[in-house]
C-alpha positions as CSV (number, residue, x, y, z in Angstrom):
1,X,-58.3,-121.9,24.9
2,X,-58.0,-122.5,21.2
3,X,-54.1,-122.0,21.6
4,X,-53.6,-123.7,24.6
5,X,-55.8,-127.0,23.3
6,X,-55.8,-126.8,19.5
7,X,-52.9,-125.4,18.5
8,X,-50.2,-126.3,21.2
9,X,-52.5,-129.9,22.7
10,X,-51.9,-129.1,25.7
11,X,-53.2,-131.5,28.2
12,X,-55.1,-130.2,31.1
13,X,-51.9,-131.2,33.8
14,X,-50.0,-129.3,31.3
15,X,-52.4,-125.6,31.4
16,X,-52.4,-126.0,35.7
17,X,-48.7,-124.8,35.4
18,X,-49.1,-121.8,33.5
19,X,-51.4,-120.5,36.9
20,X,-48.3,-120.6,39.3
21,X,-46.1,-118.7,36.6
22,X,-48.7,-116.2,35.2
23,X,-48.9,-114.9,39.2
24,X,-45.5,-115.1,39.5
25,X,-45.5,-113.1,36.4
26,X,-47.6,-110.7,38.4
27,X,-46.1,-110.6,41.2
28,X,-43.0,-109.5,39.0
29,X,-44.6,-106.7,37.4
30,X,-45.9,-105.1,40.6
31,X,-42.3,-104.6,41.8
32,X,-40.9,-103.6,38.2
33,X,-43.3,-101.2,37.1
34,X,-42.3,-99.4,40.4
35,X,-39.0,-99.4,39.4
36,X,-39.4,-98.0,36.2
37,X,-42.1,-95.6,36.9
38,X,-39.3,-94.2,38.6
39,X,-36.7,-94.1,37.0
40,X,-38.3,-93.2,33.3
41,X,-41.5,-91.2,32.0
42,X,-44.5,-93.6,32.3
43,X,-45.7,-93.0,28.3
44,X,-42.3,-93.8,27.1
45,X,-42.1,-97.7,28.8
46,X,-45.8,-98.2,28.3
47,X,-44.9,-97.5,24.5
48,X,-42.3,-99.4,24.5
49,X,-43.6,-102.4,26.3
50,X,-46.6,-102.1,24.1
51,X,-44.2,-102.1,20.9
52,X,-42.0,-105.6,22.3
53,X,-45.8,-107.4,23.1
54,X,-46.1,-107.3,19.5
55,X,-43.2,-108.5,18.3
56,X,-42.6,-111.3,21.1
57,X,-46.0,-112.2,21.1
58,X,-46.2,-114.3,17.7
59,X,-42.2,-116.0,17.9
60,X,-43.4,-119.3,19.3
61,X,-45.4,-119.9,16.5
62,X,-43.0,-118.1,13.5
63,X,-40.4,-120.6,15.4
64,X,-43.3,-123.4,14.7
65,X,-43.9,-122.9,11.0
66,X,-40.5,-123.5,9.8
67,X,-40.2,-126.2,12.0
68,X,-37.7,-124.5,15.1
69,X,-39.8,-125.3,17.6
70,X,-39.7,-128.2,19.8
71,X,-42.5,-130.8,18.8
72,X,-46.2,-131.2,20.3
73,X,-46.3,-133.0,23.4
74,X,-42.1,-132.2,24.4
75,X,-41.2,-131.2,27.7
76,X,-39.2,-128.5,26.1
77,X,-41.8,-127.2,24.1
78,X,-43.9,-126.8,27.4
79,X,-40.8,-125.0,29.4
80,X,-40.6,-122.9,26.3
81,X,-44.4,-121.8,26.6
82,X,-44.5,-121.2,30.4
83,X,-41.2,-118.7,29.8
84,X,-43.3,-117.2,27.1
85,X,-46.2,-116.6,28.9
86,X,-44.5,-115.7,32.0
87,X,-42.5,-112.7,30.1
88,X,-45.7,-111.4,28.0
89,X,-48.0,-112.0,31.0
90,X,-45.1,-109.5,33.1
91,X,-45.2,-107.0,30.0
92,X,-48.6,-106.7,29.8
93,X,-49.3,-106.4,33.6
94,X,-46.4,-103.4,34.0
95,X,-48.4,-101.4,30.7
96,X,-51.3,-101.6,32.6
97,X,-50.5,-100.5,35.8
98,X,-48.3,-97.7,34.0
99,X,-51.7,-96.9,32.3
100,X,-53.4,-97.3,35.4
101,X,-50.6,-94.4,36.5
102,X,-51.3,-92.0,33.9
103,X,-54.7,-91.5,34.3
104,X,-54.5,-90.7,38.2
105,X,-51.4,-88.5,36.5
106,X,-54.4,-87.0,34.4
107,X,-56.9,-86.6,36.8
108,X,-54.5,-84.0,38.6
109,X,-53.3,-82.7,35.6
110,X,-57.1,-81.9,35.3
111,X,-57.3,-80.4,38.4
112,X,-55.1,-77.8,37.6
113,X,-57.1,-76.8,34.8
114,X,-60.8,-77.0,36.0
115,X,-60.0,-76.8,39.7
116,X,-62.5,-80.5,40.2
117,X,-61.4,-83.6,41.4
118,X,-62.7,-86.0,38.1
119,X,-61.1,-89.3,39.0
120,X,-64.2,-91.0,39.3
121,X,-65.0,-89.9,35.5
122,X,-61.8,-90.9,34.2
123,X,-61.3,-94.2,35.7
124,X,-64.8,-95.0,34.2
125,X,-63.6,-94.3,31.0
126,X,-60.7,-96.7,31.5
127,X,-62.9,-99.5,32.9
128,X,-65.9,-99.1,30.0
129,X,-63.0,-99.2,27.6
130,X,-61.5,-102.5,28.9
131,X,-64.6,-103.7,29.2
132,X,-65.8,-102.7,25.2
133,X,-62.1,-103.8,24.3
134,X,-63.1,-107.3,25.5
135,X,-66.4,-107.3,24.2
136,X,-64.1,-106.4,20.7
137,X,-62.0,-109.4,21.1
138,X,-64.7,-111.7,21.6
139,X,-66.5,-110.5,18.5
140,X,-63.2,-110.6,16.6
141,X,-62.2,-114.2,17.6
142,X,-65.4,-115.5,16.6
143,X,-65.4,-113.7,13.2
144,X,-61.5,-115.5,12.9
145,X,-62.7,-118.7,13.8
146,X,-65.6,-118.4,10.8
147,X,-63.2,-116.7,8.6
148,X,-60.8,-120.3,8.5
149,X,-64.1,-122.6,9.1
150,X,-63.0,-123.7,12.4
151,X,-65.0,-127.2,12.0
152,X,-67.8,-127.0,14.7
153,X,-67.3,-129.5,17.8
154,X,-64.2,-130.7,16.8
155,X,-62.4,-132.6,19.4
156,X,-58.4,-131.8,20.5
157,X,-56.1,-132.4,17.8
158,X,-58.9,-133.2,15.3
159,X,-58.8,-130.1,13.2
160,X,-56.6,-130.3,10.2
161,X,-52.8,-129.0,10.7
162,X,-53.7,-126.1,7.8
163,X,-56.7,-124.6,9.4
164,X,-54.7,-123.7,12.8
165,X,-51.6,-122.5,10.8
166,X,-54.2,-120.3,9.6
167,X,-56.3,-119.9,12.6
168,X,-53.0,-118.6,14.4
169,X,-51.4,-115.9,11.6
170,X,-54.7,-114.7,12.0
171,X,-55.1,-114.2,15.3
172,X,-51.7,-113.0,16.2
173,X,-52.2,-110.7,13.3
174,X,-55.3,-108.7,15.1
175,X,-53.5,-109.4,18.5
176,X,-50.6,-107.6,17.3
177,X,-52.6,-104.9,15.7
178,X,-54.5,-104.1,18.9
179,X,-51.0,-103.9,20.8
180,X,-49.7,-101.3,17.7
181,X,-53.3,-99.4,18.1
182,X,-52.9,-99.0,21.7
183,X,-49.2,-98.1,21.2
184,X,-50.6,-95.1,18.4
185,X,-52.9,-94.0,21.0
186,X,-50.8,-93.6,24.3
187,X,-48.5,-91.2,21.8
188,X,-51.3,-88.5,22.2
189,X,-50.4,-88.7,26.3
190,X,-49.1,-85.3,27.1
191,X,-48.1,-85.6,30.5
192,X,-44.1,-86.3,31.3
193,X,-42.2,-86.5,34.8
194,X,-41.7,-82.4,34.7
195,X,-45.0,-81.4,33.9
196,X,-46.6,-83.8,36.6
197,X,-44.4,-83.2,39.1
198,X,-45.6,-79.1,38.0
199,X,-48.8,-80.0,38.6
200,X,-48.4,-81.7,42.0
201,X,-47.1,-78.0,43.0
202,X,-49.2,-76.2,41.7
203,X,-51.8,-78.3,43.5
């Protein structure tokens, strides 16, 4: 909201596009993450997608402070956005059904070691960790918005131009560090192609 609003002024007729191309985002990354699950080990593109998230994430607004991007209010700068948002929204959706993936992966992987079925436990450890993760983020953004004194109740396009430079470095910055955390922790995933595909035999 505070991007989409304060930062990029988007006007209301503007946001209702970015719902057609986030699903078609979606819709994308169901039939891609097929495709690379695959083809390729499911840690090493979840890394990976996880690693180009960070770095594509903040270019529309390093293209901004320079003065690269196209101005507030342009068509262009709103096609720009939507093909932004339509490649990190694809990115994002593919790491997650790749995580998704991995833990069923574990949960057999499991198996073969304790001889239960345990997928109930394990998927809810992923859902309580989305679900603190998000509880994180809202904490964090409202610590970021006191931490540049966001001015309370401030209408679109009132807040000075300084404040949401500032607003936004900071923000990407965390952003980006959550992507690079959750990139250092898939790196403790064990399980490749061989070993799975071991354990579905074995099973």
């Amino acid at each position: 909201i505070y991007f989409s609003r304060y930062y990029w002024a988007l006007s209301q007729d503007q946001l209702w596009y970015f719902s057609p191309v986030n699903l078609c985002a979606a819709a994308t990354a169901l039939y891609l993450a097929r495709r690379l699950s695959a083809s390729y080990d499911k840690q090493t593109v979840a890394i990976r997608l996880w690693i180009f998230a960070a770095i594509f994430l903040p270019v529309p607004v390093l293209l901004r402070l320079p003065g690269w991007f196209p101005p507030t209010g342009s068509d262009l700068m709103l096609y720009l956005l939507l093909a932004h948002s339509f490649i990190e929204i694809c990115v994002m959706t593919i790491a997650s059904i790749l995580i998704a993936s991995m833990m069923a992966d574990l949960a057999e992987d499991s198996e073969t070691i304790t001889g239960r079925r345990s997928e109930g436990l394990f998927f809810s450890a992923l859902s309580f960790s989305a679900k603190a993760t998000t509880g994180l983020g809202v904490v964090t953004a409202g610590m970021i918005l006191e931490f540049v004194e966001f001015p309370l109740g401030a209408s679109f396009g009132e807040v000075p131009a300084n404040i949401m430079t500032e607003f936004a470095l900071i923000a990407l910055g965390a952003i980006c560090a959550f992507y690079l955390l959750a990139t250092m922790a898939l790196r403790y995933y064990r399980i490749t192609r061989a070993s799975h595909s071991q354990n579905l035999a074995i099973l």
